[in-house]
C-alpha positions in Angstrom: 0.0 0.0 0.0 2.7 2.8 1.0 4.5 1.4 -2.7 1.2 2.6 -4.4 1.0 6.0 -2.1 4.0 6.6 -3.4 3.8 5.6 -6.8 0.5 8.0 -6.9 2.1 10.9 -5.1 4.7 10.8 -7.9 2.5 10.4 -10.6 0.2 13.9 -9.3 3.5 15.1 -9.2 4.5 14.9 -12.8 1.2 15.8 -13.9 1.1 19.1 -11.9 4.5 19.9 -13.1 4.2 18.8 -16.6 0.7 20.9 -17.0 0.6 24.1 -18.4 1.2 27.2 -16.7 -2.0 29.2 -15.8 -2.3 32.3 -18.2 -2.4 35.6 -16.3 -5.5 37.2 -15.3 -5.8 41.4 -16.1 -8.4 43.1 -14.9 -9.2 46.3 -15.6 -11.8 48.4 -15.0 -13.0 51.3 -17.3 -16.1 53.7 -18.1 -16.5 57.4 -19.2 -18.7 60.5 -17.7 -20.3 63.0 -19.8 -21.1 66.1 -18.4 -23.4 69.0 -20.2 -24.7 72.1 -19.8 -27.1 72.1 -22.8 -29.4 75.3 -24.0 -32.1 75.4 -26.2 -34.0 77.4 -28.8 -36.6 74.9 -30.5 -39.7 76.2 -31.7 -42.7 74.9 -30.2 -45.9 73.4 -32.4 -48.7 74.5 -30.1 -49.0 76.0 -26.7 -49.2 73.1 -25.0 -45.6 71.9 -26.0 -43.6 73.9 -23.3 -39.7 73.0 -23.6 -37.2 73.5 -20.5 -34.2 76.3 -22.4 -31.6 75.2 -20.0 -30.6 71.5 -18.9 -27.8 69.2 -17.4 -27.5 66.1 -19.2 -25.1 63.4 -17.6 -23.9 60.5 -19.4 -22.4 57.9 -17.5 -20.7 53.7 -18.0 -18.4 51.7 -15.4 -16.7 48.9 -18.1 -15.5 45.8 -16.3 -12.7 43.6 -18.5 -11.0 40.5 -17.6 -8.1 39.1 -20.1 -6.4 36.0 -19.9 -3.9 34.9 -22.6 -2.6 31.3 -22.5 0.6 29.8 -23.7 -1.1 28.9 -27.1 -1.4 32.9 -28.1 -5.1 32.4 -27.2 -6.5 35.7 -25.6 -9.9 35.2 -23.7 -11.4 37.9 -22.3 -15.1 39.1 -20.9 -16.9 42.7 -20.9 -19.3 44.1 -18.7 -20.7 47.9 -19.1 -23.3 49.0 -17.0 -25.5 52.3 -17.4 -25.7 54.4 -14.2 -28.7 56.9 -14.7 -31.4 56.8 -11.7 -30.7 52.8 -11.5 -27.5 50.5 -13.1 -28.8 48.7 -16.1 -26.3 46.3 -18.3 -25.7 48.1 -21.4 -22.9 45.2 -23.0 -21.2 42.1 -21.6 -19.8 39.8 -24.0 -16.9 37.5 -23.8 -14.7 37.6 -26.9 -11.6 35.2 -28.3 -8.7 36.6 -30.1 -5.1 35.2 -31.8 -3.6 36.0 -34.9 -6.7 34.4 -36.8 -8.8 37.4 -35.9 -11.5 37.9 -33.0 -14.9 36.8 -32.0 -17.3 38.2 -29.4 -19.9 36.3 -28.3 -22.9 38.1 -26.1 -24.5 41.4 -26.3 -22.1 43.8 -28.1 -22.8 45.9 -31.2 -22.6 44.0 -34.7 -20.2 44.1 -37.6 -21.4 46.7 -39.4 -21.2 49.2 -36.4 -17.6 48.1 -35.3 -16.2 48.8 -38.8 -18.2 51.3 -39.8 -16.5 55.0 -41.1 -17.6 58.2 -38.9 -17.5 61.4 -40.7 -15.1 64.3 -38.9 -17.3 65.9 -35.9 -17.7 69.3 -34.0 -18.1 67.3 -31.1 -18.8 63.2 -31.1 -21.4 63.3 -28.5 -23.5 66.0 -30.0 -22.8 65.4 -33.8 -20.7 61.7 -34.1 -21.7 58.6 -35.2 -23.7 57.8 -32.1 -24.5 61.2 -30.3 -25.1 61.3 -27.0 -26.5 65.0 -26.6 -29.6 65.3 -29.5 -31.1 68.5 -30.4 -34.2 68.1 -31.4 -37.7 68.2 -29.2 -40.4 67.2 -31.8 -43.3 66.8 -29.5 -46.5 67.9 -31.4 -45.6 66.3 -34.9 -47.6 63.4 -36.0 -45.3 60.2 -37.9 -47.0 57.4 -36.1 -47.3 55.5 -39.1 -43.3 55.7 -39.5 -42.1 54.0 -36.4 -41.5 50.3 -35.9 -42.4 49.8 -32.0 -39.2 49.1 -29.7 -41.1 46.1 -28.1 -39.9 44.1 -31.6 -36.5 45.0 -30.4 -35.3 47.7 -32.9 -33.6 50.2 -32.6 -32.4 51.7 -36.0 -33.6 54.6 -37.6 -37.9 53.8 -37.5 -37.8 54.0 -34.2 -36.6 56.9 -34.2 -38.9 59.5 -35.6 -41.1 61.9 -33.4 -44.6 61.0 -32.1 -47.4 61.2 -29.6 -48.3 57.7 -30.7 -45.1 55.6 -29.8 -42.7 55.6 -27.1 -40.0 57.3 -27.0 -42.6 60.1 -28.4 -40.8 63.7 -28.9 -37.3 62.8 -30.6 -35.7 62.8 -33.8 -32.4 61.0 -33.3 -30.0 62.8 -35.9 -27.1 60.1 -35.8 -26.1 57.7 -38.4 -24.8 54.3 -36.4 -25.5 51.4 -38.4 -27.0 49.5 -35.7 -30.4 48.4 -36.2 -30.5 46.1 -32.9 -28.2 46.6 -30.5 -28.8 45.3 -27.0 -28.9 41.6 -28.8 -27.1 38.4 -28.2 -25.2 37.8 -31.4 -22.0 36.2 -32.7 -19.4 38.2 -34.7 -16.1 37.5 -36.0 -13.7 40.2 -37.4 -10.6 39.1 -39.3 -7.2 40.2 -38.5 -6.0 43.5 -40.4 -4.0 42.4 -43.4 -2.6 45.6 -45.2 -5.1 47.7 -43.3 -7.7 46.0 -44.6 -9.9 44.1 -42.0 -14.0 42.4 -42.6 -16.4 41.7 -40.2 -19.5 39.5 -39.6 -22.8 38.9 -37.7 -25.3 36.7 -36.7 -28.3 36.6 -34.3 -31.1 33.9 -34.2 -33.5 36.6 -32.5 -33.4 40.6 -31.8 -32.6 41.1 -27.3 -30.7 40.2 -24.5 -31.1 36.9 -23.6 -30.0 37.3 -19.6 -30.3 33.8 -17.7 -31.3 36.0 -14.9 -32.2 32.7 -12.5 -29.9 30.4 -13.7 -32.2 28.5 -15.8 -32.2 28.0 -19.8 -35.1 26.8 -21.9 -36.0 27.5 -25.5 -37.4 31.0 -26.2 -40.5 31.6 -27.7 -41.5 32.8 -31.7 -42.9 36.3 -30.4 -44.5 36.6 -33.2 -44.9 40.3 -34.9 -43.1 42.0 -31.7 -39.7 40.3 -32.9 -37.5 39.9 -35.5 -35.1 36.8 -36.2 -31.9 36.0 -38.4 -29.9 39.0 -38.1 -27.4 39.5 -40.4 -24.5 41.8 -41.1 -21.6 41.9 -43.2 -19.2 44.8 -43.5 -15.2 45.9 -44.4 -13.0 48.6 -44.1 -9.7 49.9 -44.8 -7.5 52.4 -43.1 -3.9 52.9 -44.9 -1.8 56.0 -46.1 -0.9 57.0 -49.8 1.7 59.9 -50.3 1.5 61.3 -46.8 -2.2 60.8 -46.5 -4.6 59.2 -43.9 -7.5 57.1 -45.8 -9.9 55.4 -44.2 -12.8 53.5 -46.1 -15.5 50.9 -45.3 -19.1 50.0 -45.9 -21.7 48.0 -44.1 -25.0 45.6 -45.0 -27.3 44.2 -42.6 -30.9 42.4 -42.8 -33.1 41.3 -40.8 -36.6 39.5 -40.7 -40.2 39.4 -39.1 -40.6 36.1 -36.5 -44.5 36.1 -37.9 -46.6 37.5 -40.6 -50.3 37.2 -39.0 -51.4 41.1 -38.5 -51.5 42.6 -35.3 -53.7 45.3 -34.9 -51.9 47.4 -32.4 -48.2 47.0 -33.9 -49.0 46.9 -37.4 -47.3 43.6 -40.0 -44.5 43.8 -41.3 -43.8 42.5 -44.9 -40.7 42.5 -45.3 -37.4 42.4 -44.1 -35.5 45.2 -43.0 -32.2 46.1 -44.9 -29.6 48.6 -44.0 -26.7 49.7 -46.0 -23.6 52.4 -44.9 -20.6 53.6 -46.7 -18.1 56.1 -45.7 -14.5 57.8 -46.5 -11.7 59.8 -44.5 -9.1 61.5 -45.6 -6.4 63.1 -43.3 -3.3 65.2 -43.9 -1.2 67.3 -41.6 -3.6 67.9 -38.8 -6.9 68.5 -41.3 -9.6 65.8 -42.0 -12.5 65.8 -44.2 -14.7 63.0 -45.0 -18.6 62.0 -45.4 -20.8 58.8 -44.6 -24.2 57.7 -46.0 -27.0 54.9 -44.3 -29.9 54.3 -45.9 -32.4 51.7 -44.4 -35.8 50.8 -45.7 -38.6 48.2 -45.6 -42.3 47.5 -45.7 -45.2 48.0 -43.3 -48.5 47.0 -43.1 -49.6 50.8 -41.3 -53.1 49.8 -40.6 -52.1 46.5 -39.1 -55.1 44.7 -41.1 -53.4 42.7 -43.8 -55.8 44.2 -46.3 -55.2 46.3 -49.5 -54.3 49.7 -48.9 -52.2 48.9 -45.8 -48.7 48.0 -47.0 -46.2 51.2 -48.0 -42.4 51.0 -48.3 -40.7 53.5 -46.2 -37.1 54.6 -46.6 -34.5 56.2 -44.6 -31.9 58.6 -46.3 -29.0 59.8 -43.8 -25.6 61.7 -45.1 -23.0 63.6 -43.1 -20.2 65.7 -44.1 -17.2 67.1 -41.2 -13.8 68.4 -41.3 -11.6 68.8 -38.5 -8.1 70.5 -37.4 -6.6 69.0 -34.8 -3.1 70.5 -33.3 -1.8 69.2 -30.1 -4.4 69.0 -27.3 -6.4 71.9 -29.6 -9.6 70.0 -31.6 -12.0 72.3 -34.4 -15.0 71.1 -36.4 -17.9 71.3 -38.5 -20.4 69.1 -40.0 -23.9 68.8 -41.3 -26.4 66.3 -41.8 -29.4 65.5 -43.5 -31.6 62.7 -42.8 -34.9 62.5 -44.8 -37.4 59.3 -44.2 -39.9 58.6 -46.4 -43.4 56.6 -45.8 -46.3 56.9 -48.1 -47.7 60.2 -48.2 -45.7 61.2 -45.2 -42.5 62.9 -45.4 -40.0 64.2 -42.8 -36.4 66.1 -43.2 -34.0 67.2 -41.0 -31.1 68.8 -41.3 -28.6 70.3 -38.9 -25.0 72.3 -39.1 -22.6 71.9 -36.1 -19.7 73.6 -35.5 -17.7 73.2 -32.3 -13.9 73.5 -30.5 -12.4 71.0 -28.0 -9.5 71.1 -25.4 -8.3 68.0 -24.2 -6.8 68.8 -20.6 -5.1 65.6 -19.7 -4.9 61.7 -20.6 -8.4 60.9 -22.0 -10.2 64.6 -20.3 -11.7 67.1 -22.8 -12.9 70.3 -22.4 -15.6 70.7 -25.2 -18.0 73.2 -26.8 -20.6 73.6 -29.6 -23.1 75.0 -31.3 -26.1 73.1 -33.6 -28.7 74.9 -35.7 -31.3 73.3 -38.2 -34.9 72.6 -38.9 -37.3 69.8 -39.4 -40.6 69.7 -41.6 -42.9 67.0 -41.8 -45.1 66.5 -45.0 -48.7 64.6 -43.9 -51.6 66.9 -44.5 -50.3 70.2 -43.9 -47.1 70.9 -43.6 -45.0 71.4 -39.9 -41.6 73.0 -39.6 -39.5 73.6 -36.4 -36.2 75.2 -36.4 -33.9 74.3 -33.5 -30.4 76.2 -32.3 -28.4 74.8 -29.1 -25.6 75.3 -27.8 -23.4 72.6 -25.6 -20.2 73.5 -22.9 -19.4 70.3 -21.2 -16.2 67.5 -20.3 -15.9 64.5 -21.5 -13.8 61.9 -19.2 -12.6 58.5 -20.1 -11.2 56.3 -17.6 
């Protein structure tokens, strides 16, 4: 017995120093705070649409990251961000796998199509970027219910979007251009290495959401029906390289996605068709100066009436393009931009457009001091005609940690 004791004892012995050596565990954590003083000048469409002229608007993320990379070259890693506004809600967490074949995430994290996708030069990025964080525009008294796609079915692109008293989210024209029709979703995306600056992307999702386990226990989900959409798709590429002394960057985007049911639902309205969103975009940087422009256009088909008879079904489409340039010397940042974003739905028209011109400081390692100032107007075509015309003006900081 003490021969096979010891014959064991040496065996765990070899096998504990013949196994690998445990990759080292990095933790780090992260997050940003945006902090505004915002005024505003919007014109109002009745009396009873009373806007505040002066507001604080606070943006703020805690990001949680753990990294392991074994002896293989294998990095595995997993990201948590949660929202802190009057409670802490998850925003992302994902785990992701990366060597020198590329990198996959796996959990809810933005697709493809976003992660490669080309941003035009910006006054600011939070009040003018690709996803702004400050918007301008207080639309309460127009009338585009028949636009909007309801966020129950889990989108979030551009339909969403418009201004209503019918939908949530009611009184807000979101004048961005991320191409992310879905975001908070459980998908899986791979994105090749970078060969020659050139790098590709793609995405897949079974359903639109988050698909928290929140008490531990999995079973199969559940065809909502029309409040969800399945088989999301994205593709997209880009390219970032230099030719006689000059920054390029260049990419483009698709992405699809389709209804779970097609039986009409009064209340929602049935969609037809599925919903296809395409971006492209250029930069070009030399000496300090950038210019550059992006387009998205999204469209699909409705049934507005939600009764699966003639006379229902319309196509609507989306039309978004920016322009910016920038100088940036040392910590000193200047821009401008503009953007129009017209969407289009039957006999329903509405177009926005917006200049934004802005100067930024940055005062230490990942601290800006920034400042701005938006004008433009919206008019919606349905009957008779509504404009607005909007100016505000944005001081704030901008902190990443």
């Amino acid at each position: 017995m003490k021969k096979v004791l010891l014959a064991g004892t040496a065996l765990l012995g070899l096998a504990l120093t013949s196994a690998p050596a445990a990759a080292e565990l990095n933790l780090d954590l992260g997050g940003h705070f945006r902090g505004y003083g915002v005024f505003n000048d919007n014109d109002e469409v009745s009396a009873a649409d009373s806007l505040h002229s002066f507001d604080f608007r606070r943006d703020t993320e805690v990001h949680f990251t753990g990294e392991a990379t074994s002896d293989n070259g294998l990095t595995v890693g997993a990201h948590y961000e949660a929202f802190i506004g009057g409670d802490i809600a998850t925003d992302e967490a994902y785990a992701y796998f990366a060597g020198n074949w590329g990198r996959v995430n796996f959990g809810s994290e933005d697709g493809a199509a976003y992660l490669l996708q080309v941003a035009a030069p910006s006054a600011d990025s939070n009040v003018d970027g690709l996803r702004a964080a400050i918007q301008n525009i207080n639309a309460t008294g127009f009338d585009a219910a028949t636009v909007a796609i309801p966020a129950a079915a889990g989108y979030t692109g551009v339909f969403t979007d418009e201004f209503s008293s019918n939908v949530a989210g009611a009184g807000s024209l979101l004048l961005d251009y991320d191409h992310a029709d879905f975001q908070d979703t459980e998908r899986l995306t791979y994105l090749t290495p970078k060969w020659s600056g050139f790098q590709a992307g793609l995405s897949y999702a079974p359903e639109a959401g988050q698909k928290a386990i929140g008490n531990g226990l999995a079973q199969a989900g559940q065809d909502d029906g029309e409040n969800s959409f399945k088989n999301l798709w994205e593709a997209a590429a880009r390219w970032d390289g230099e030719f006689e002394g000059f920054g390029i960057s260049a990419g483009g985007g698709y992405s699809s996605s389709e209804l779970e049911g097609d039986t009409a639902v009064s209340t929602v309205g049935e969609y037809s068709d599925d919903i296809e969103t395409w971006n492209a975009g250029l930069n070009v940087a030399f000496r300090g100066f950038s210019v550059g422009g992006a387009y998205l256009v999204s469209e699909t088909e409705v049934d507005t009436n939600g009764s699966g008879v003639a006379g229902g079904a319309s196509a609507r489409e989306s039309d978004t393009w920016v322009v910016g340039a920038a100088w940036d010397n040392g910590p000193y940042h200047v821009g401008v931009s503009y953007i129009d974003q017209e969407i289009d739905v039957a006999a329903d028209t509405i177009d926005a457009d917006r200049w934004t011109a802005g100067v930024g400081y940055t005062y230490g390692p990942g601290m800006s001091f920034r400042g701005a100032v938006a004008m433009g107007e919206v008019e919606e075509t349905i009957g008779a005609d509504t404009s607005e015309d909007f100016t505000q003006v944005t001081v704030g900081t901008d902190i990443q940690f």
